[in-house]
C-alpha positions in Angstrom: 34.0 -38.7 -53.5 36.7 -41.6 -53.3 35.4 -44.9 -54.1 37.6 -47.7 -53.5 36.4 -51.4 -54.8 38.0 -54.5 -52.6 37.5 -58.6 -51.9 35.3 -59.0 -49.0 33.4 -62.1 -48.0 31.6 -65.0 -50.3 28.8 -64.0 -50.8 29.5 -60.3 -51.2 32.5 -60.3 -53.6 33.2 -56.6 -53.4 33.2 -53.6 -51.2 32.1 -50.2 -52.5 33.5 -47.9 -49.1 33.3 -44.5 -49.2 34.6 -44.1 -45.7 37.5 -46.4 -44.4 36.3 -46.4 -41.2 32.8 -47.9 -41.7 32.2 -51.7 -41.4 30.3 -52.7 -44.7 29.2 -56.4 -46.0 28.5 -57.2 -49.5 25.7 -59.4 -49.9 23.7 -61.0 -52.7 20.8 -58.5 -52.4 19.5 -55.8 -50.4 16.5 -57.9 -48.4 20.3 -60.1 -47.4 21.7 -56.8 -45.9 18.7 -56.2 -44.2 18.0 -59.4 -42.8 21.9 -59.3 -41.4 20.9 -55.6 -39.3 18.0 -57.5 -37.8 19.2 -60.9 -37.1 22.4 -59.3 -35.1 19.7 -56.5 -33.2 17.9 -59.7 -32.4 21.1 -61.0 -30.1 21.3 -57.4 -28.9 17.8 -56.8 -27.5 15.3 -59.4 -26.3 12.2 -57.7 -26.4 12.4 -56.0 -29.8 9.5 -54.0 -32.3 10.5 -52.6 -35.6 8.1 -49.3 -37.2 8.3 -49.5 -41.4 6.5 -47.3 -43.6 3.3 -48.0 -44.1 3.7 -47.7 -48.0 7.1 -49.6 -48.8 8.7 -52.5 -50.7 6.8 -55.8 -49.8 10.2 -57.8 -49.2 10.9 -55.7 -45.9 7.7 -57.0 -44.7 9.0 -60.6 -45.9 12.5 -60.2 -44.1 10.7 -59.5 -41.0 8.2 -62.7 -41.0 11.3 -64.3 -41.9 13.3 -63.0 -39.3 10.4 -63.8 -36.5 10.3 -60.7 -35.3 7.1 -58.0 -34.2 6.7 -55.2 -36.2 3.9 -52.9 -37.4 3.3 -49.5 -39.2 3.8 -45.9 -39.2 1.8 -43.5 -41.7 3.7 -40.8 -44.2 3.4 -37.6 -44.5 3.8 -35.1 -47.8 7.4 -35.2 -47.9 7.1 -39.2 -48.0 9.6 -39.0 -44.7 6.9 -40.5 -41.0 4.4 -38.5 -40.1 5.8 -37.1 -37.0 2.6 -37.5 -34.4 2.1 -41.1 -35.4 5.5 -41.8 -35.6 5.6 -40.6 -31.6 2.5 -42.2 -31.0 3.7 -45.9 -31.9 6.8 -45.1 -30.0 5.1 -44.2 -27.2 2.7 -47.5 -27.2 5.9 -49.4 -27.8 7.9 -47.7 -24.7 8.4 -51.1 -22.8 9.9 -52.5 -26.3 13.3 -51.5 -27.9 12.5 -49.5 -31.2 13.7 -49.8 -34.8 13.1 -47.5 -37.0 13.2 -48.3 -40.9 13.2 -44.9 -42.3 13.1 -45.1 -46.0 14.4 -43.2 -48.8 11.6 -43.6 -51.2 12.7 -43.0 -54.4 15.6 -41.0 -53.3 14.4 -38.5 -51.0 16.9 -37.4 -48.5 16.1 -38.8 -44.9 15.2 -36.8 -41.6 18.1 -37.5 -39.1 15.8 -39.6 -37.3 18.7 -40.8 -34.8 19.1 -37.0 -33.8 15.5 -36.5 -33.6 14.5 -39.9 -31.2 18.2 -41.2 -29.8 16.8 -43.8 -27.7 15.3 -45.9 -30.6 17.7 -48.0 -32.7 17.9 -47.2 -36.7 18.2 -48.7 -39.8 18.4 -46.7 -43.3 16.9 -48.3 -45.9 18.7 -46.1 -49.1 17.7 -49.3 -51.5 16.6 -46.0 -53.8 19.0 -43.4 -53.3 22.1 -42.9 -55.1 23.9 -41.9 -51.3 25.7 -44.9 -49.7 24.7 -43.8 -46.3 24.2 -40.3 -44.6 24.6 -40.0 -40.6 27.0 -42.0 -38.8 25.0 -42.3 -35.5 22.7 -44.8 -37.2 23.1 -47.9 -36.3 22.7 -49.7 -39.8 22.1 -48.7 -43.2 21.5 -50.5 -46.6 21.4 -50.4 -50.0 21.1 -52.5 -53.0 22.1 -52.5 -56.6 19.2 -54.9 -58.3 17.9 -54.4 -61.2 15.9 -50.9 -61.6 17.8 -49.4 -58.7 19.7 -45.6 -58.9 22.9 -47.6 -59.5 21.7 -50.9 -60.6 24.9 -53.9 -61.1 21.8 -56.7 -61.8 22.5 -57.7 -58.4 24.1 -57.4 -54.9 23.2 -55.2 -51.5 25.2 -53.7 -48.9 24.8 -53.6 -45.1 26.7 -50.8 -43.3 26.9 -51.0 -39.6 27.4 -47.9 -37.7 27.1 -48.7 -34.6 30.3 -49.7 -32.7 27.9 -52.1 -30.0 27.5 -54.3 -33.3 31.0 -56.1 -34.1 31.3 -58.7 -32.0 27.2 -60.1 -33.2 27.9 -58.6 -36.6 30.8 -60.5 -37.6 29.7 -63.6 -36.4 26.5 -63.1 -38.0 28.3 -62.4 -41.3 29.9 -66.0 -41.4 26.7 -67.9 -41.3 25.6 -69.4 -44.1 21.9 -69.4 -42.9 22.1 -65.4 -43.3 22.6 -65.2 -47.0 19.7 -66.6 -49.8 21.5 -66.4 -53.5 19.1 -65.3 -56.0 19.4 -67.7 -59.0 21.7 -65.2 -61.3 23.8 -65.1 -58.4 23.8 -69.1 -58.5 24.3 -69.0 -61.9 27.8 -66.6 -62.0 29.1 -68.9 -59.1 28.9 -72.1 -61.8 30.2 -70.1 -64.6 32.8 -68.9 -62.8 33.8 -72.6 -61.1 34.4 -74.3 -64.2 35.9 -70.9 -66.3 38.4 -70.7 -63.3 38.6 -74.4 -62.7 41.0 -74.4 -66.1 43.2 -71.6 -64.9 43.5 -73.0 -61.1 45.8 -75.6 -61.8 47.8 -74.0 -64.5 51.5 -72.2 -64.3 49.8 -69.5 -65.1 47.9 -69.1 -62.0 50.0 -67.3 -59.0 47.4 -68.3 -56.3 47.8 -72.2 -57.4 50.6 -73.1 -54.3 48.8 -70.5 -51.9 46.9 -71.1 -48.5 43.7 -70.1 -50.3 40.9 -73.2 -50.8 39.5 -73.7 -54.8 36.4 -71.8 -53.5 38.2 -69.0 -52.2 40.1 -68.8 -55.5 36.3 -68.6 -57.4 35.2 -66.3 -54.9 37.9 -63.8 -55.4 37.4 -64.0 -59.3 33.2 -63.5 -58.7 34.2 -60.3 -56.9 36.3 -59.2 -59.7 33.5 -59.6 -62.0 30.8 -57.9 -59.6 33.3 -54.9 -58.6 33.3 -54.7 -62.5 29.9 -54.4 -62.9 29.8 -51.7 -59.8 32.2 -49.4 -61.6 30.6 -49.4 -64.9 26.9 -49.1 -63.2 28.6 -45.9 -61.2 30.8 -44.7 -64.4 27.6 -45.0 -66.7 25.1 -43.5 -64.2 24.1 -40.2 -65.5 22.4 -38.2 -62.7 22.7 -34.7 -64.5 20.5 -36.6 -67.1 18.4 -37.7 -64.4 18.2 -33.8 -62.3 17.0 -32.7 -66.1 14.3 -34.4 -66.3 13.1 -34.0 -62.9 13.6 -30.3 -63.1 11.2 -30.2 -65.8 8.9 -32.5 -64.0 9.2 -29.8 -61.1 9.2 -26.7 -63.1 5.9 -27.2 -65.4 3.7 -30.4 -63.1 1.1 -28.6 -61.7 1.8 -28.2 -58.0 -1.1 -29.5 -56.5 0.4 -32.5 -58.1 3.8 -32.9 -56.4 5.4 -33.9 -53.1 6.9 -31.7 -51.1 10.4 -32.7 -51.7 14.0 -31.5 -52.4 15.0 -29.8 -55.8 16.5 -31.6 -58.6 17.2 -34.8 -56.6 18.2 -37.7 -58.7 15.0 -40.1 -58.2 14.5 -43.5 -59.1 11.2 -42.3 -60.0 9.4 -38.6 -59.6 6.1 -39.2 -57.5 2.9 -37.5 -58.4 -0.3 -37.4 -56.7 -2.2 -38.7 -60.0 -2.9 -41.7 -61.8 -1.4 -41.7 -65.5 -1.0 -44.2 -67.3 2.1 -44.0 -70.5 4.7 -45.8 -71.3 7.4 -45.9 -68.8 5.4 -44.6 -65.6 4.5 -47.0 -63.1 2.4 -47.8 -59.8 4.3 -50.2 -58.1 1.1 -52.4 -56.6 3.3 -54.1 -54.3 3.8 -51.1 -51.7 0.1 -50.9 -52.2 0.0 -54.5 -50.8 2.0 -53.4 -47.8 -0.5 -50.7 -47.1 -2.8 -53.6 -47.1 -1.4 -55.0 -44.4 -1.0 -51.6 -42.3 -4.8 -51.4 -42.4 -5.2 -55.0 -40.9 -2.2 -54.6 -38.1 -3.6 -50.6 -37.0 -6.9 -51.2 -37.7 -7.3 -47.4 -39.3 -6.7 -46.0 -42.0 -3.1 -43.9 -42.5 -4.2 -41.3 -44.9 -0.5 -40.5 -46.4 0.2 -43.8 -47.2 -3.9 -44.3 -48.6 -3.1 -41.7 -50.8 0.2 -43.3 -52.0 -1.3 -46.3 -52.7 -4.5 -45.7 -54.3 -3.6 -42.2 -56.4 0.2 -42.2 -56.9 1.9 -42.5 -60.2 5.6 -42.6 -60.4 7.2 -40.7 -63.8 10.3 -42.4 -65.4 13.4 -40.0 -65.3 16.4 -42.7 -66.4 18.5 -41.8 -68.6 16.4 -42.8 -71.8 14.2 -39.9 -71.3 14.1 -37.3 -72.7 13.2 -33.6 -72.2 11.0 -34.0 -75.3 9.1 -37.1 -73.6 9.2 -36.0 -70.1 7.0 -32.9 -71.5 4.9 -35.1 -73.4 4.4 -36.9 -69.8 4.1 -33.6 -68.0 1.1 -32.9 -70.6 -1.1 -35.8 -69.8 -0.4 -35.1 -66.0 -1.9 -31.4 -65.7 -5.2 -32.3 -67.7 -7.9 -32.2 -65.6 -8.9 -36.1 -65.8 -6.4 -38.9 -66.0 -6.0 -41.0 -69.6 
């Protein structure tokens, strides 16, 4: 895998490319990129509906009140990918709209082709928890981010990839408003520190860039990326995901089956789901999915059994690199008794 680390944009500071070809934007967070796919789809299409999980991060459902735009719910099924017959069943009640799809990669699950499988809706890949920069190049859009607690994790910053040729002309355009991006305060903060640690190198001898074209906040810009890009290479240098497929392989070896997902072997998850509450140090519920299945209730109107079950019975078992086989077995124990601690 060649990974090449370049000076893009303000506000995105870096690129992380893994193919030359493809059309990425760094941004200051993941809910950014996101909000960049819809805004330019929004100039493409007038009359526009976009399908999320019904059990998924709460900001997607913030960038789309933000954004203005309709949008509503489709259930999961046991492999945390749509459930096929109510995926085609919103589609179908949506056929005078133009369809987006937000497949997700919940905690690192490898996505359905879902451009392969329904070509005539539009795409966007939310991989905000898998360690794979994108996976099929007829998507239209894909993004990630490296917050805090993410599979790579650099504190902050997201990427939008857009893979869909139709895009440049909106996308670009897009990318150079200022109304698109919302810095998060650390981002905020790095900006200031690097103004006035730069400010006393701008106007020295030393600096090369001092009798070039390039404005002061160009200048801090370029040294921002440099310290992001840093952060990026040690986040992918210090990620340890034969750690991680350890501990999910003895998650997935000895976890009672009745209490897993149906999902891929020894993939390097954020988090392994189970279909039990636990509660010990280090495993988590994440209550604000269970807020957006909220929601899905009141915009179907029924209840979307996959994503009840996530919601109300789902634990998620830590498998960072701090764990250890010794602890994960500990976990594993308290997971196949017969009633939950």
């Amino acid at each position: 895998m060649n990974i090449s680390l370049v000076p893009l944009y303000p506000y995105s500071g870096y690129s992380l490319s893994f193919n030359k070809d493809s059309k990425l934007l760094f941004l200051d967070s993941g809910r950014s990129a996101l909000l960049l796919a819809v805004n330019v789809l929004k100039i493409q299409h007038e009359r526009l509906v976009f399908l999320l999980p019904a059990y998924t991060c709460y900001s997607v459902v913030d960038v789309m009140e933000q954004a203005g735009v309709e949008y509503n719910f489709v259930d999961l099924d046991d492999s945390l990918q749509f459930d096929s017959s109510d995926l085609i069943q919103m589609i179908n009640y949506f056929s005078d709209r133009t369809v987006v799809l937000i497949p997700t990669a919940l905690f690192g699950i490898h996505l359905k082709n879902y451009k392969k499988l329904y070509p005539h809706v539009k795409i966007i890949e939310d991989l905000s928890h898998s360690f794979i920069h994108y996976k099929y190049p007829e998507s239209d859009f894909a993004f990630t981010s490296y917050g805090r607690g993410k599979m790579v994790s650099a504190w902050s910053g997201g990427v939008l990839n857009s893979l869909s040729n139709e895009a440049d002309e909106y996308y670009f355009r897009l990318a150079k408003s200022h109304d698109v991006f919302r810095s998060f305060l650390l981002v905020s903060l790095q900006k200031i520190v690097s103004k006035y640690f730069w400010g006393l190198i701008e106007n020295t001898r030393f600096n090369p860039e001092k009798n070039s074209l390039h404005s002061s906040e160009k200048i801090v810009m370029k040294r921002l990326g440099t310290i992001k890009s840093s952060w990026i290479r040690a986040s992918l240098v210090s990620f340890n995901s034969i750690a991680c497929q350890e501990v999910v392989k003895e998650y997935q070896s000895f976890i009672h089956k009745e209490y897993q997902y149906n999902l891929g072997e020894l993939m390097p998850y954020i988090r392994f789901p189970i279909k039990k509450r636990i509660y010990m140090s280090g495993v988590s519920h994440i209550n604000t999915y269970a807020q957006t299945y909220r929601l899905s209730i009141k915009k179907r109107n029924i209840i979307l059994s996959g994503a009840k079950l996530l919601a109300e019975e789902v634990s998620f078992l830590p498998t960072h690199n701090l764990v250890t086989k010794e602890y994960a077995r500990e976990i594993i124990q308290h997971v196949n008794k017969k009633h939950s601690l």
